[in-house]
LUMMIZA-420847 format. One record per residue (C-alpha): residue in one letter; x, y, z. Coordinates in steps of 0.25 Angstrom, whole numbers, plus 5000, padded with zeros to 4 digits. Layout:
AXYZ ...
***
This chain:
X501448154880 X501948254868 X503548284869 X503648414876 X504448464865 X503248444854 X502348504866 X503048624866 X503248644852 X501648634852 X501248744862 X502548824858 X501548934849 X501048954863 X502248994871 X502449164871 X503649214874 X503349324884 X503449454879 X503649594885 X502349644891 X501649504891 X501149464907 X502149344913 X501349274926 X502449214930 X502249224945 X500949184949 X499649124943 X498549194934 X497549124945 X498249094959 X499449134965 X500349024961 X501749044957 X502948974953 X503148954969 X501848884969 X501648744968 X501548694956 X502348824950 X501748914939 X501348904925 X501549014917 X500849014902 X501849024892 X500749094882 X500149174893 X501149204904 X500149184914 X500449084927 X499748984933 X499848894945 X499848744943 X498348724948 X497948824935 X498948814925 X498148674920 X496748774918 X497648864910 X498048784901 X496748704899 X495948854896 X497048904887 X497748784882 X498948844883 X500048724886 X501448794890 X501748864903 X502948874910 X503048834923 X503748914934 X504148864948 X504848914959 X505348824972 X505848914984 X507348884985 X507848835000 X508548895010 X509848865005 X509548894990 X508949044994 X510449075003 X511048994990 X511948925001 X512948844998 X512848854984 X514048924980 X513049054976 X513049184986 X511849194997 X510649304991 X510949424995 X510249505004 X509549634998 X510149754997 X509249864990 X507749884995 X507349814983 X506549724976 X507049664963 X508249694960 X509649664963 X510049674979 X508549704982 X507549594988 X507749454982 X506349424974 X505649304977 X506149224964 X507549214971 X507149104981 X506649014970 X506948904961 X506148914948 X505848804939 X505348844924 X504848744915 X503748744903 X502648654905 X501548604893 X500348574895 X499348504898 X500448364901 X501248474907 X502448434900 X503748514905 X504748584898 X506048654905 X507148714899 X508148584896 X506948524890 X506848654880 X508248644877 X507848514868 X506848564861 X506848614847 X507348764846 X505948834844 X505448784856 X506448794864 X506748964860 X505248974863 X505048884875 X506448954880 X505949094877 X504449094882 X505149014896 X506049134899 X505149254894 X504149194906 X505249184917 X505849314912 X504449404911 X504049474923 X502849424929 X501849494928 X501749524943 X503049584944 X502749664931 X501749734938 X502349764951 X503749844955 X504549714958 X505849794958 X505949894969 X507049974974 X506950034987 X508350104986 X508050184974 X508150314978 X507950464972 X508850574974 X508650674985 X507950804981 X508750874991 X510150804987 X510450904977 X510451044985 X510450984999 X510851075010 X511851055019 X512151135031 X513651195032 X513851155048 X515051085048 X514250945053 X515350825049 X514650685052 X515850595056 X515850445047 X515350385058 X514750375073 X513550445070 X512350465080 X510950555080 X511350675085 X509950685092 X509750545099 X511050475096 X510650365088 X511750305082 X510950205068 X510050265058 X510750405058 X510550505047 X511450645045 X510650745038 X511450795026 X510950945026 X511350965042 X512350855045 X511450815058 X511650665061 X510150605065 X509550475067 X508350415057 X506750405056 X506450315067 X505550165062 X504450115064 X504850025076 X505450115083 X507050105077 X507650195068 X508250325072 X507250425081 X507150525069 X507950635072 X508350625057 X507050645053 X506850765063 X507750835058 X507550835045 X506150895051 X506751005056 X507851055047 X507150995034 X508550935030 X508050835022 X509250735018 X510050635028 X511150535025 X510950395034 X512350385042 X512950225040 X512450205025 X513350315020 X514450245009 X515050264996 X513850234987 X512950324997 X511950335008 X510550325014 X510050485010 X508450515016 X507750615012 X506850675024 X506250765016 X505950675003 X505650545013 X506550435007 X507950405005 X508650484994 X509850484986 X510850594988 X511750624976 X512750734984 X512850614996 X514250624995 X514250784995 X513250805009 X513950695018 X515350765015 X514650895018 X514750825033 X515950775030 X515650615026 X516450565016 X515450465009 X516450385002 X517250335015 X515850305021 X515550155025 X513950095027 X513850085043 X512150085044 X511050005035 X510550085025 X509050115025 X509050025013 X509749925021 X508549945032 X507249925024 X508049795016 X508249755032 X506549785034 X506149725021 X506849585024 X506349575038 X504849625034 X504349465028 X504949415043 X503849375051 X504449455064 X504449575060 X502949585053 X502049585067 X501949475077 X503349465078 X504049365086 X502649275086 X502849145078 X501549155071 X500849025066 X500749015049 X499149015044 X499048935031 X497648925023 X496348995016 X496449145020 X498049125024 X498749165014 X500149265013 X500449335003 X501749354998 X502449494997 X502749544982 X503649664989 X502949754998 X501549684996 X501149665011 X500249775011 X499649714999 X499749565006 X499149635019 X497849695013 X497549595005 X497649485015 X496549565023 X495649605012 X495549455005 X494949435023 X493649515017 X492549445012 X492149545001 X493749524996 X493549364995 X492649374984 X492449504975 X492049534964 X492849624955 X493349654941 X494049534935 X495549564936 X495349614950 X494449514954 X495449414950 X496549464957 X495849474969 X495249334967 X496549274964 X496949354977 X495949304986 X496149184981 X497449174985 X497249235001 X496049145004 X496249004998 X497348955004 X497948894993 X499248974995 X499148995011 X500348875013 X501648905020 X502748945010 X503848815008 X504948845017 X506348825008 X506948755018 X505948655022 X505848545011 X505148445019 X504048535021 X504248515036 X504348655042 X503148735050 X502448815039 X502948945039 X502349085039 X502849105024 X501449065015 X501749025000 X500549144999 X500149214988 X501049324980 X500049434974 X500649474965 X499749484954 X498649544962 X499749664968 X500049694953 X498549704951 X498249804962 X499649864960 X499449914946 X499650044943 X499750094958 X501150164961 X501250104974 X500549974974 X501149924961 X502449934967 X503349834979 X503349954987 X502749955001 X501250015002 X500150065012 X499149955014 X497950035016 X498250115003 X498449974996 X497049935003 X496350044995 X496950044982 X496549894984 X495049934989 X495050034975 X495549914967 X494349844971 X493249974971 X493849984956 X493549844952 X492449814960 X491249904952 X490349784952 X490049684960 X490649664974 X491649764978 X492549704991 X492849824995 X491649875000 X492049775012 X492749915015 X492050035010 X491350125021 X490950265020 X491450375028 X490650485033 X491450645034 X490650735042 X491150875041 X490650975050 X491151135050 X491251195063 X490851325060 X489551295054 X489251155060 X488751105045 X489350945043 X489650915028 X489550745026 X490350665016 X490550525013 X491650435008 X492050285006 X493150225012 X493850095015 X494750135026 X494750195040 X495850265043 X496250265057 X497050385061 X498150375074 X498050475085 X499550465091 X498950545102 X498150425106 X499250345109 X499150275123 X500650245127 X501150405125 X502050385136 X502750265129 X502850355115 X503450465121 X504650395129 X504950295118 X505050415109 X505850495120 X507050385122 X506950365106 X507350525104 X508450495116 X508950395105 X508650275116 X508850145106 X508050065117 X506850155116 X505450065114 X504550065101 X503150105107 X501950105098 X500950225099 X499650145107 X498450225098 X497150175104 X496150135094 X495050215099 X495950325096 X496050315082 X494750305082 X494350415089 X495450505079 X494550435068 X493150465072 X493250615078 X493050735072 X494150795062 X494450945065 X494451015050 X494951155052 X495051195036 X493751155033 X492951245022 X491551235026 X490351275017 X489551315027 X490451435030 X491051455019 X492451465026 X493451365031 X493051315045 X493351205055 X492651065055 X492550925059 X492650815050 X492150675056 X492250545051 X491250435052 X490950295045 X489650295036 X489650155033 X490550035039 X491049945029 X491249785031 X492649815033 X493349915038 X495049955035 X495550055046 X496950095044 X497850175056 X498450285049 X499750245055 X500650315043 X500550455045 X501250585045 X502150655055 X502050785060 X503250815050 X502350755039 X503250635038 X502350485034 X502450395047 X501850285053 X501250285067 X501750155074 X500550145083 X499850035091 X498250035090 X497349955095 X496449915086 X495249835090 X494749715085 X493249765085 X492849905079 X491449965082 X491450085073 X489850105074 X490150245081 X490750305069 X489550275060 X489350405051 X487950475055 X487850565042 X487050705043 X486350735058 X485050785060 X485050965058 X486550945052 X486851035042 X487851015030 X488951095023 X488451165011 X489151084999 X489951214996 X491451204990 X492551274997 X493151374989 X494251354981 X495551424981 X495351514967 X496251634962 X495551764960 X495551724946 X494451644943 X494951584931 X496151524940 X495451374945 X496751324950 X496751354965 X497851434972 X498851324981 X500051364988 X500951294980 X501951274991 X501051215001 X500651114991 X501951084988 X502351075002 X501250975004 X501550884992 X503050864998 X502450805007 X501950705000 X500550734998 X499850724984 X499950864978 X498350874975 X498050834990 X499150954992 X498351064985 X497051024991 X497651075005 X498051195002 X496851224993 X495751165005 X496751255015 X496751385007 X498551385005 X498251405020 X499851345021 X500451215023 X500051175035 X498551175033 X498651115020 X499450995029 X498150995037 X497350975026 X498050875021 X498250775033 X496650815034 X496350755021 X497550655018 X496250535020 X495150615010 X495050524998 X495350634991 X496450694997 X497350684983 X496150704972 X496650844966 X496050984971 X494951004964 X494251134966 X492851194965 X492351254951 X493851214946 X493951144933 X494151014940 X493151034950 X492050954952 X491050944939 X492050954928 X492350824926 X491850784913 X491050644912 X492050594903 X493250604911 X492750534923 X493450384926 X492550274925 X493050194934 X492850314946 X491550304942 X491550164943 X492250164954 X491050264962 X489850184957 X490550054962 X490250114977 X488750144973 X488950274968 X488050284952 X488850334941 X488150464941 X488550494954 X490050454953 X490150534939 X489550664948 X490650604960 X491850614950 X491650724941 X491450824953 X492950764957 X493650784945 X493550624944 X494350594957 X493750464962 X494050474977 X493450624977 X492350584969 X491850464981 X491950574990 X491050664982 X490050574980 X489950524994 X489750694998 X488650724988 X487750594991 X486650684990 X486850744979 X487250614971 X485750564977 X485150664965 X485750644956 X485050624942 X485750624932 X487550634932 X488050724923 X488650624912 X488150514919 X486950424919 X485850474923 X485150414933 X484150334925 X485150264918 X485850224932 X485250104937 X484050114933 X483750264935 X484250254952 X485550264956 X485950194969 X485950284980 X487250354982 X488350294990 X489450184990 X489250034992 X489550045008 X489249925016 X488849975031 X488649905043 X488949915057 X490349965062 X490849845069 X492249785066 X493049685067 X494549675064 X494849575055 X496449605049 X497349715049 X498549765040 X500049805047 X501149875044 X502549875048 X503549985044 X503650135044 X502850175031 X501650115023 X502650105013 X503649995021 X503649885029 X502649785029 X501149735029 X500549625037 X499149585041 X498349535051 X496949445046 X495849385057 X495449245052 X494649145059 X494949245072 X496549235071 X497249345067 X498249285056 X499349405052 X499649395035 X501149435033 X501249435016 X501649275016 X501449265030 X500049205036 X500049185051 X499249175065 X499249315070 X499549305085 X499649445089 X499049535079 X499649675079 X498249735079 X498749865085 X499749875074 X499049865061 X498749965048 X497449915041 X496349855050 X495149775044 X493849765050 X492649685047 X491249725051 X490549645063 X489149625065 X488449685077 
***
C-alpha cells in the first residue's frame, strides 16, 4: 500500500475548497437517508460535496473515480456526557427564548453528539485525521486543512433551504402604542393581590391599559386558562391593548394586542402602567411569561403522555411500513400526512418527473422498507440490554421538506402549519408533475356536482368541479350532552377552578346531514328573472374516488369573528355507505337558468370600467383578515348593500376555489376573452389537459378567466356542452391537428365506483390553533390500529377515532 502522504498528494488536484454558493450534503445521503448518525457514518465527496452512506459511497467512487471524501460521524453522547455531570463544566441550560437556533433558544440536535472527522482515500480506504496532516508537507496539508473545514463549516444544503433559526419572541410594535387612549378615572392597580374583577380568578390576569379594568385571560383548549372575560371586554369596549399582571419588570412586560391578535411591543409601557399608578421600575416578575408557557408546551409536546393514549404503555412496532420520522421543527404535520399517503397503493409506485419522482422514491423507500424502522440507541444502555424503546432511529426528511417547501411562505419555514392545507399543496405538487404517465393522485380526485335552483322561478342551473377533499362542517346545535356544556360553562363563569372539561358529543349523522341538505341563498342573482331572488344550492358527489379525505372543520370563527377551534367529540364510523348522495344531474321536464351574467356595478359613465366599492366596507373586511380581492367580490355580488351582507357572502363562499381569484367583471378589460394567447401559462395549460381536458379546451377555460387556474377548472367543468363543439380554439390547434382530429370527450380522469368505505387512518391535532401544538396519526395495518408520533411507532390500543382532523377512507366492494 502507497504512503498516504503520496496518496494524498496524488488526488490533491481533486480536493475543492468549497466555495460560497456551492451545495454542501453534509447531513444526509444523495440516495438513502443515512447520516453521520448512521452506521457506518457519512461520506461527503470532497470534489462534489455530496454525501453518501457507507453501503453507496464504494459505487460512487467506482462511477466517478473520485478518491477523497471526508468522513463524518456522529456517536450520541450518554447520559452523563449530555448533563456534563461531574466534569467541572456547567449542566445545559434549559431554553429561555421560543427559539430555534440561536443562543437561549432550543439546543439543535448537534449538541448531543460527538463527532469524528477524518479524510479517507480510496479505493484501500486509507485514513487521514488531523495529527496525520500536521506531518505532511505544507501544500498538502493548507489544502487538505482548508477543504476539511470549509465542509464542516458550509451549511448543508438542507438547512440552506429551510428557516433553521426562528424566534418566537420577535415581536412588532403595537399600532395602537403610539396614541393609545387612556381613560382619566382615577383606577390605581395596587403591585399586587390582583384578582378578575368578574369571576375572581386570581392566575393569568390581564388589566387593560385604556380602562385600568383587571380581567382574566382567553381560556385553552383543555379547559384551563382564564374564562375570557379579558377577551369580553375587549369585545365590548374595543380597548384593544392589555398588560399581563406577574411579568411586569424593569426590562418589560407581556403586551397583547386583541385587536391585532398577537403579542406586541409597547414603547410608552412605562407611561400607561403609571397612568394607574404602577411604577415599572420597582416591579418584580411573580407569573410565567406567555413565552415561558409555550417553551413549557413545546418541551412536554415529544412526551408520549401527552400526544393521545396517555397513560397506556404502548408496545413499540419495528419493521417494513414501521418507520418514524423525525421532527425537523414543526414537521409533524408533514410527518403525519406523509405516513398516511406512503399506506396508498398508487403513492408506492408513481411515476413522475424526475426530481420529483426521486424524492418521493427516496421517500418511500425509506417508510416502506424497514431498513431504518429499529429502535434509537438509548445513551445509557451500552450493553444493548434495555426493552426497545418507542424512540426509532427513523428517518429525517429533510431533503424532501426543502423540496416541497421551496418557494412557499409558510411551508418553507419551521413554523407550525394546517395539515389539510399541506395535503393540497402536496396533491398540486403531484398534479403539476404528474402530466404523464400515472398520476397518485387521482387515488383522491372526485367530482362534485352544485345544483342551484331559484325559488322564484324554480329553473336549476348545474356545475361541476374536482375536488380531493370533503369538508365536514360542525353543527354545535347537534350536540347530545347540552346539559353537561351548559353547567360546565355555568361553574366556569362563577370562577369555580374544579369545573369539568366536557367535550361537545356531535353525532356523525349530524355532520352529515349539515353536508347534504339544502343551502338557503338569499342574494342570489338569478337569469331567469332578471333580479336578485332566493335559492337552494345542493351538494351531491358526481363520482366517488378510490380514496376519500373528509376533514371536520373544527377551526372556525366566533360570533365576534375571532379564529377558534371547536373541541368536539364525533363519532366517526368505521364503514361509510355514501351511495345516497350520488349526484343525479338534470331531471326529466327540468329546465335550466339562462347563461346570462349579472350585471355589473358600472358608473353612468361608460367609459368608467372600474366598478363602484364602498371603500370602507372592503376595508373593514380586509382587517379582518380576508384577501382583499375576496373582499371586493362581496361587496360588488351584494351591491355596497353594507357590512354585514358582504360578511354573509363571504363565510357563503370562503370554500369556492375561487374565493381569492380577483374580481373580474363582464365586458371589462380583464374579463373573460381578452387574454391574448401569448400571455397564457403553459403549465396551466398543462396542468388542465393533465385531467383529460384538450388544449383547445383549456386555452378557451383560461383566457375566459383572465389566466387564473382554479377559476378556469370551474369554468370548464360548467360549459361541458359547449366545450363538446368545439372545432377549432382561437389560437389553438385545431381539432384535426389534436389527436388525430378527435379530442377526447370533455372531462377529468375521475375514477368512479361505488360509495362504500372503509376507514383506514386518520390525522390529530392537539392545540388551540392549526398553527400550534402538534400532529400525530393513526394507520390500520394488518387490522391493528398502530398510532405514528414523528419518531414514535407504536400498538394503538385505544385509537381516539372521535377525536381526529383528517380522516382517510378506502373504497370497498359491494
Amino acid at each position: 500500500m502507497a504512503d498516504v502522504g503520496e496518496v494524498l498528494m496524488s488526488v490533491l488536484s481533486t480536493i475543492r475548497v468549497p466555495k460560497p454558493g456551492d451545495r454542501v450534503h453534509k447531513d444526509e445521503c444523495a440516495l438513502s437517508f443515512s447520516s453521520p448518525e448512521s452506521e457506518g457514518g457519512l461520506y461527503v465527496c470532497m470534489n462534489s460535496f455530496l454525501g453518501f452512506g457507507s453501503q453507496y459511497v464504494d459505487r460512487h467512487h467506482a462511477r466517478t473515480g473520485q478518491r477523497a471524501y471526508l468522513h463524518i460521524t456522529r456517536t450520541r453522547k450518554n447520559k452523563e456526557d449530555e448533563n456534563n455531570s461531574g466534569s467541572g463544566h456547567p449542566p445545559k441550560k434549559k431554553p429561555t427564548r421560543l427559539a430555534i437556533g440561536i443562543e437561549g433558544g432550543f439546543d439543535v440536535e448537534q449538541e448531543l453528539y460527538e463527532e469524528d472527522v477524518k479524510v479517507v482515500i480510496f479505493p484501500d480506504k486509507q485514513e487521514v485525521n488531523s495529527d496525520d496532516l500536521a506531518t505532511m508537507p505544507d501544500v498538502v496539508k493548507e489544502r487538505v486543512s482548508l477543504s476539511m473545514a470549509g465542509i464542516m463549516a458550509a451549511d448543508s444544503v438542507s438547512h440552506a433551504l429551510q428557516v433553521q433559526q426562528w424566534d418566537g419572541e420577535v415581536r412588532q410594535e403595537s399600532k395602537h402604542a403610539a396614541d393609545l387612549k387612556q381613560l382619566d378615572n382615577g383606577v390605581k392597580i395596587p403591585p399586587s393581590g390582583w384578582r378578575c374583577e368578574v369571576c375572581d380568578l386570581q392566575e393569568n390576569i390581564w388589566m387593560n391599559l385604556t380602562d385600568g379594568k383587571v380581567l382574566c385571560g382567553r381560556r385553552y383548549f383543555d379547559g384551563s386558562g382564564g374564562n375570557n372575560h379579558a377577551l369580553l371586554h375587549f369585545q365590548e369596549t374595543g380597548y384593544p391593548l392589555a398588560v399581563k399582571l406577574g411579568t411586569i419588570t424593569p426590562d418589560g412586560a407581556d403586551v397583547y394586542s386583541y385587536d391585532e391578535d398577537d403579542m406586541v411591543l409597547d414603547s410608552k409601557l412605562p407611561e400607561h402602567l403609571a397612568h394607574f399608578g404602577i411604577d415599572m421600575m420597582t416591579m418584580e416578575k411573580t407569573e410565567r411569561t406567555m413565552t415561558e408557557l409555550e417553551i413549557a408546551v413545546n418541551q412536554r409536546v415529544g412526551e408520549w403522555e401527552v400526544i393521545q393514549e396517555s397513560g397506556t404503555t404502548l408496545k413499540p412496532l419495528f419493521g417494513p411500513g414501521l418507520t418514524g420520522m423525525k421532527n425537523l421543527g414543526n414537521s409533524c404535520y408533514l410527518n403525519s400526512v406523509m405516513q398516511v399517503l406512503f399506506t396508498v397503493p398508487d403513492f408506492e409506485s408513481t411515476s413522475v418527473t424526475p426530481c420529483f419522482i426521486f424524492a418521493l422514491a427516496k421517500l418511500g423507500y425509506g417508510l416502506l422498507s424497514g431498513e431504518y424502522s429499529k429502535p434509537a440507541p438509548d445513551p445509557g444502555d451500552e450493553n444493548g440490554a434495555a426493552e426497545p424503546r418507542g424512540d426509532q432511529i427513523g428517518i429525517a426528511p429533510r431533503m424532501f421538506k426543502a423540496l416541497v417547501g421551496r418557494g412557499h411562505p409558510e411551508f418553507s419555514t419551521n413554523r407550525q402549519q394546517d395539515a389539510q392545507e399541506f395535503l393540497l399543496h402536496f396533491i398540486n405538487m403531484v398534479e403539476r408533475n404528474c402530466r404523464s404517465g400515472p398520476n397518485p393522485s387521482e387515488a383522491f380526485r372526485f367530482l362534485v356536482e352544485d345544483k342551484i335552483v331559484c325559488q322564484q322561478s324554480q329553473k336549476a342551473k348545474y356545475t361541476q368541479r374536482v375536488d380531493y377533499i370533503v369538508q365536514l362542517p360542525v353543527p354545535m346545535d347537534q350536540a347530545t350532552n347540552t346539559e353537561e356544556l351548559q353547567e360546565a360553562e355555568r361553574r366556569r363563569e362563577e370562577g369555580d377552578s374544579s369545573a369539568p372539561t366536557v367535550r361537545a358529543q356531535i353525532p356523525f349523522s349530524a355532520c352529515m346531514a349539515a353536508l347534504s341538505e339544502p343551502e338557503m341563498l338569499t342574494d342570489f342573482w338569478s337569469s331567469a328573472v332578471q333580479a336578485k331572488t332566493s335559492a337552494t344550492k345542493t351538494t351531491r358527489f358526481a363520482s366517488f374516488p378510490d380514496h376519500l379525505v373528509i376533514q371536520i372543520k373544527k377551526f372556525t370563527f366566533g360570533l365576534d369573528w375571532v379564529p377558534k377551534k371547536l373541541d368536539v367529540s364525533i363519532d366517526v364510523p368505521d364503514t361509510l355507505d355514501l351511495s345516497g348522495l350520488r349526484a343525479t344531474g338534470q331531471q326529466p321536464g327540468e329546465e335550466l337558468l339562462p347563461e346570462v351574467a349579472p350585471p355589473p356595478l358600472m358608473t353612468p359613465d361608460v367609459e368608467v370600467k372600474a366598478p363602484v366599492l364602498d371603500d370602507s366596507t372592503v376595508s373593514q373586511l380586509c382587517e379582518m383578515g380576508f384577501p382583499l380581492e375576496a373582499c371586493r367580490k362581496a361587496v360588488y355580488y351584494t351591491g355596497n348593500t353594507g357590512i354585514d351582507s358582504a360578511m354573509n357572502w363571504i363565510m357563503s363562499h370562503m370554500d369556492d376555489p375561487d374565493f381569492s381569484a380577483p374580481l373580474v367583471l363582464p365586458g371589462s378589460s380583464s374579463g373573460p376573452g381578452t387574454t391574448p394567447t401569448e400571455s397564457l401559462s403553459e403549465e396551466h395549460l398543462a396542468t388542465i389537459v393533465s385531467m383529460g381536458f384538450s388544449r383547445d379546451q383549456a386555452t378557451k377555460a383560461l383566457r375566459a378567466t383572465s389566466n387564473v387556474l382554479d377559476r378556469a377548472v370551474d369554468w370548464i367543468f360548467s360549459h361541458l356542452d359547449d366545450l363538446e363543439s368545439m372545432d377549432v380554439s382561437e389560437g389553438g390547434r385545431s381539432a384535426a391537428e389534436s389527436e388525430g382530429g378527435r379530442d377526447p370527450p370533455p372531462g377529468p380522469r375521475v375514477r368512479d365506483g361505488p360509495g362504500k368505505y372503509e376507514l383506514f387512518a386518520f390525522i390529530s391535532h392537539m392545540g388551540t390553533s392549526t398553527m400550534c401544538g402538534h400532529y400525530v396519526c393513526h394507520i390500520k395495518k394488518d387490522q391493528q390500529w398502530v398510532i405514528f408520533n414523528d419518531q414514535k411507532v407504536c400498538a394503538s390500543e385505544k385509537p381516539p377515532k372521535d377525536l381526529g382532523y383528517l380522516y382517510f377512507y378506502r373504497r370497498v366492494a359491494d
